[in-house]
C-alpha positions as semicolon CSV with decimal commas, in nm:
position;residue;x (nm);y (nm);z (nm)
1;X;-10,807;-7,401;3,717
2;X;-11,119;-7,337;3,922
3;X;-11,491;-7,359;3,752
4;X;-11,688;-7,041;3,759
5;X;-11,872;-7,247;4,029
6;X;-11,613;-7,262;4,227
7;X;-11,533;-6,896;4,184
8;X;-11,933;-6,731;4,230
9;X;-12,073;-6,938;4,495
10;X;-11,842;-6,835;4,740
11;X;-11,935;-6,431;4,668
12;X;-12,266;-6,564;4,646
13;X;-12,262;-6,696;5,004
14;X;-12,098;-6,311;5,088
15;X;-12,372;-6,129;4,885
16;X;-12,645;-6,374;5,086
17;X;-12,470;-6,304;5,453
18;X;-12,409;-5,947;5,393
19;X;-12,742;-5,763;5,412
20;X;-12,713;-5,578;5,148
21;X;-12,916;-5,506;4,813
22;X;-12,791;-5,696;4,509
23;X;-12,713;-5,333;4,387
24;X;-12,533;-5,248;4,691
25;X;-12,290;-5,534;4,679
26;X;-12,225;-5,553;4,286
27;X;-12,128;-5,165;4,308
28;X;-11,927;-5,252;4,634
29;X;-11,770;-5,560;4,497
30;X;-11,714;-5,446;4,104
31;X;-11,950;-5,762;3,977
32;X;-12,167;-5,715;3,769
33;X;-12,568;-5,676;3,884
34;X;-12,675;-5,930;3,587
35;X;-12,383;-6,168;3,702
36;X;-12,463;-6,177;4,012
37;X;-12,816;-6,211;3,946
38;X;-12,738;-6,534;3,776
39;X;-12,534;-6,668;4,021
40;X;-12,784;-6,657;4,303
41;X;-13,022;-6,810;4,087
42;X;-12,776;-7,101;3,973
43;X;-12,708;-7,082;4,404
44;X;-13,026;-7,169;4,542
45;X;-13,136;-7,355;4,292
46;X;-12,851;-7,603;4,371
47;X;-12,929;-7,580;4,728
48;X;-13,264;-7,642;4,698
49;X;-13,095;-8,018;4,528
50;X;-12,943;-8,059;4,790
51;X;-13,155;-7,986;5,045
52;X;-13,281;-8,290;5,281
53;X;-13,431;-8,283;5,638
54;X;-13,335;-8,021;5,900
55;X;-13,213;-7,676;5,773
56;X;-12,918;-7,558;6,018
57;X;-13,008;-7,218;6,171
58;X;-12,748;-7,003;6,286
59;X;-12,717;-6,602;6,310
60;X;-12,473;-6,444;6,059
61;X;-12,512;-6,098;6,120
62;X;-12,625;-5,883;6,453
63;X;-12,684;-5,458;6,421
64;X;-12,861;-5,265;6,657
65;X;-13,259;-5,266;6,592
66;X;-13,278;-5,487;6,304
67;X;-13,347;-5,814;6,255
68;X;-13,299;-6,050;5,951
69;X;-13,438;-6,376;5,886
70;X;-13,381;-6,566;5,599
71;X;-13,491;-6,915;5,493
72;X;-13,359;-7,204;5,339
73;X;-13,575;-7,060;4,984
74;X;-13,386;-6,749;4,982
75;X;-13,703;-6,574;5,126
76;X;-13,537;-6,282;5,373
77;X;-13,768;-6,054;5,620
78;X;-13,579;-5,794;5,759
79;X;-13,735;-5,598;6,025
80;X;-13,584;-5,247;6,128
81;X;-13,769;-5,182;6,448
82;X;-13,833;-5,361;6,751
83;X;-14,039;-5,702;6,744
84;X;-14,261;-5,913;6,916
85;X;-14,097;-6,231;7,030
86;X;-14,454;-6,417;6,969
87;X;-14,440;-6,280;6,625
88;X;-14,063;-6,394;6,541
89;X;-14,194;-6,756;6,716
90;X;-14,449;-6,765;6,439
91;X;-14,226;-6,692;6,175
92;X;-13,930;-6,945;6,339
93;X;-14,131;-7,255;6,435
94;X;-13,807;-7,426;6,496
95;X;-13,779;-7,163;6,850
96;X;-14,104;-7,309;6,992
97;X;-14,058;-7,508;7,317
């Protein structure tokens, strides 16, 4: 029998890759807002554990004319128009040569 663990963090790691609003996924996904609340908290919090070193950076999602960066923290920028590459260097250090 799985943990509840075992059964959140995995829609957890959907909710977190899929761009949308926590209210926007539990309607899409029939889970409860509260629930899912939690779960993102218990989430990151174990992440943040975990955490050591370099944080792997990879690109989940691409759509035209947005952008979405999110860190390690949970912290997510989104930006819906066009943008300065010296500004997303800024907010990536990891991109500077």
């Amino acid at each position: 029998m799985r943990t509840s663990q075992e059964k959140y963090f995995p829609i957890i790691e959907k909710f977190m890759s899929s761009g949308l609003s926590a209210k926007a996924f539990s309607e899409r996904n029939r889970i409860n807002k509260n629930t899912l609340s939690y779960w993102t908290k218990r989430y990151r919090d174990q992440s943040k554990v975990q955490q050591k070193g370099f944080t792997a950076l990879s690109i989940t999602q691409i759509q035209s004319k947005q952008i979405s960066i999110e860190y390690a923290d949970g912290t997510r920028l989104v930006f819906s128009d066009a943008v300065n590459a010296a500004v997303l260097r800024s907010l990536v250090p990891v991109f500077q040569p």
